[in-house]
N, C-alpha and C positions, 0 to 999 in steps of 0.2 A: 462581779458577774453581771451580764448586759441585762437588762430587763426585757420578760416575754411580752411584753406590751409596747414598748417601743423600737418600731426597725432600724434598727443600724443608720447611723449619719450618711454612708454613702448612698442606701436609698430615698432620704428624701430629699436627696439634692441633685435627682436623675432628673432633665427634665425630658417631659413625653412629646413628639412630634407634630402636636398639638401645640404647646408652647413655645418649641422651634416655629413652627409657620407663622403664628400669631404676630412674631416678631420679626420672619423675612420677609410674608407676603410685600406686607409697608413698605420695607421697604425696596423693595422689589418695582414695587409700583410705582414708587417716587423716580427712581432710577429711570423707568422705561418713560416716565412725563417728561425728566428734564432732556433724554435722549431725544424723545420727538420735538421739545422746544428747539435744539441745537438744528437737528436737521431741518427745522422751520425757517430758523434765522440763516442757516447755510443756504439752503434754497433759496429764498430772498435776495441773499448779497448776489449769489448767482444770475438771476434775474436781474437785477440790478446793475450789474456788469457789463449783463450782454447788453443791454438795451444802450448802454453809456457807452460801449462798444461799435453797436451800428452808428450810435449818433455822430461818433468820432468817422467812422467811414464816411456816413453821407454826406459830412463837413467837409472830410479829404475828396471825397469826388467832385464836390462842388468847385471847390479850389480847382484844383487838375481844369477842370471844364473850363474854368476862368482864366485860366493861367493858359487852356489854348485856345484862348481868344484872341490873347494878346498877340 
């Protein structure tokens, strides 16, 4: 027979939404930091890009200009 003073195993292994959050907020928040690290380093390479991009242009213009020199 259960005893009137101890609840049942299935209730004190509920846990309360409290204890849920405690344990997603973290990681929740670690998620959303390495997300904006990505988008940080995305952006950069992007930047990086274009600028290696126009440099590649104004090199090729330069050229063309030269080349109707000749």
């Amino acid at each position: 027979m259960p005893s009137l003073i101890t609840p049942p195993i299935w209730k004190t292994h509920i846990a309360s939404p409290f204890d849920t959050l405690s344990v997603a907020v973290p990681i929740v928040i670690t998620q959303l930091e390495l997300l904006e690290n990505h988008y940080e380093e995305r952006e950069t390479a992007y930047e990086e890009a274009k600028a290696a991009g126009e440099e590649a242009a104004n090199s090729l213009h330069d050229i063309i200009g030269v080349l109707g020199e000749i």
